[in-house]
KOLVO-776572 format. One record per residue (C-alpha): residue number from 1; residue in three letters; y, x, z. Coordinates in nm, 4 decimals. Layout:
<recs>
+-----+--------+----------+----------+----------+
: num : residu :    north :     east :       up :
+-----+--------+----------+----------+----------+
: NUM :    Ala :        Y :        X :        Z :
...
+-----+--------+----------+----------+----------+
</recs>
This chain:
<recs>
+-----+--------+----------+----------+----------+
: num : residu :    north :     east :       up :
+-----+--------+----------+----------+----------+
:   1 :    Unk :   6.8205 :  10.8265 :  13.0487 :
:   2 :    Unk :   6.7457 :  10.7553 :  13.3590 :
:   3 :    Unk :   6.8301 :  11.0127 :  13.6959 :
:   4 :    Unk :   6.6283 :  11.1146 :  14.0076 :
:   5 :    Unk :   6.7931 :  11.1751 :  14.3374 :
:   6 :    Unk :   6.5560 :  11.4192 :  14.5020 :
:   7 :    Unk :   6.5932 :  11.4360 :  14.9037 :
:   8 :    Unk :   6.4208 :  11.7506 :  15.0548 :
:   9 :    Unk :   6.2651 :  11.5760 :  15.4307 :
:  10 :    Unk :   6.0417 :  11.8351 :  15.4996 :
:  11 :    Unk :   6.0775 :  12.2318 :  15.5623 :
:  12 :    Unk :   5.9184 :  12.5094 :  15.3197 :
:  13 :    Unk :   5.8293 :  12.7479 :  15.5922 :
:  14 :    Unk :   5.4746 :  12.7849 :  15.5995 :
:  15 :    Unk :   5.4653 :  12.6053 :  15.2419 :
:  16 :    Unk :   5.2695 :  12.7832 :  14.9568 :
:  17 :    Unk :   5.4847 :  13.0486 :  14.7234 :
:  18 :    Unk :   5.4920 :  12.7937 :  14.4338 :
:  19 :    Unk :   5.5985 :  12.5478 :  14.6335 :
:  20 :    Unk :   5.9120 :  12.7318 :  14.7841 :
:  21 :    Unk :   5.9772 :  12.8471 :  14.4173 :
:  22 :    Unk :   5.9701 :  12.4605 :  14.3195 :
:  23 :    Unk :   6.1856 :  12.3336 :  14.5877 :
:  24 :    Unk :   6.4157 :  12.6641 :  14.4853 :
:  25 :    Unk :   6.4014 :  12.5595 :  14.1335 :
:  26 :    Unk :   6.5197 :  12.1978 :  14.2091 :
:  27 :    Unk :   6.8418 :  12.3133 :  14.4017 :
:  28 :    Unk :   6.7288 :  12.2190 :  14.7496 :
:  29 :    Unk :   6.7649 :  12.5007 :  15.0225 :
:  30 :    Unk :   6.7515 :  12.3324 :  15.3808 :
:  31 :    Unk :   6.6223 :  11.9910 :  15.4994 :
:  32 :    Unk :   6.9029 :  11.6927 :  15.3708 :
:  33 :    Unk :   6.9841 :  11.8838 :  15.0785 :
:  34 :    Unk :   7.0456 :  11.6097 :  14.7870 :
:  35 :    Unk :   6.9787 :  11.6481 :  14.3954 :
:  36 :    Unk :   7.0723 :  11.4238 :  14.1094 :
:  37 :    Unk :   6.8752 :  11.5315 :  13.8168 :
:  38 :    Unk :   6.7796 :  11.3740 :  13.4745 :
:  39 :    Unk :   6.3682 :  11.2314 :  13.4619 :
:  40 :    Unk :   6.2089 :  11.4741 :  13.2516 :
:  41 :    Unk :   5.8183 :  11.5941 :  13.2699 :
:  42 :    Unk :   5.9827 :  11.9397 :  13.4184 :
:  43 :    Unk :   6.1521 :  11.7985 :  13.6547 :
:  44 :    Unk :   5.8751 :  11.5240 :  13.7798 :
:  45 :    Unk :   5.5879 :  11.8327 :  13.7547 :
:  46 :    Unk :   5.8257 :  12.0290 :  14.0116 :
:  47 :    Unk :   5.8712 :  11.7134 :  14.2547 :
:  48 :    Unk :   5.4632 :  11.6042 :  14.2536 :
:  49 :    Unk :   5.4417 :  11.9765 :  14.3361 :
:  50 :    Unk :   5.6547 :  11.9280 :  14.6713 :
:  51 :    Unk :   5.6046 :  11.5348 :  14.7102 :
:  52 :    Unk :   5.5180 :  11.6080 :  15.0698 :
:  53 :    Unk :   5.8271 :  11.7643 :  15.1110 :
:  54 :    Unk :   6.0597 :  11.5360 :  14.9051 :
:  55 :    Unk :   6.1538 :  11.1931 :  14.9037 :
:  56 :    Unk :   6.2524 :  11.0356 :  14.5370 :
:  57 :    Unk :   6.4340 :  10.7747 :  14.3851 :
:  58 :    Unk :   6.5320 :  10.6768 :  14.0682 :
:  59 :    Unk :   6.9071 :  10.5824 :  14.0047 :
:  60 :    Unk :   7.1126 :  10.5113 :  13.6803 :
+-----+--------+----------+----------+----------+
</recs>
């Protein structure tokens, strides 16, 4: 399966409730923070959520 490393580029402050809750629910706390996390629909609803705030790319 393959993986998506999720790279927070953007702050939250100012950012709508959901979308600090998404960025919260993905790991990422501060600007730089990294995730590696498996391509489900979960995970991809979360990051087009934040996909202003995020950078993504896929890795195996």
């Amino acid at each position: 399966m393959a993986r998506l490393k999720i790279t927070q580029t953007r702050s939250k402050i100012g950012g709508q409730q959901n979308q600090r809750e998404s960025l919260r629910s993905l790991g990422l706390k501060r600007i730089g923070d990294v995730v590696v996390k498996e391509d489900r629909p979960e995970i991809r609803g979360m990051v087009a959520k934040v996909s202003h705030l995020v950078v993504v790319e896929e890795v195996d």
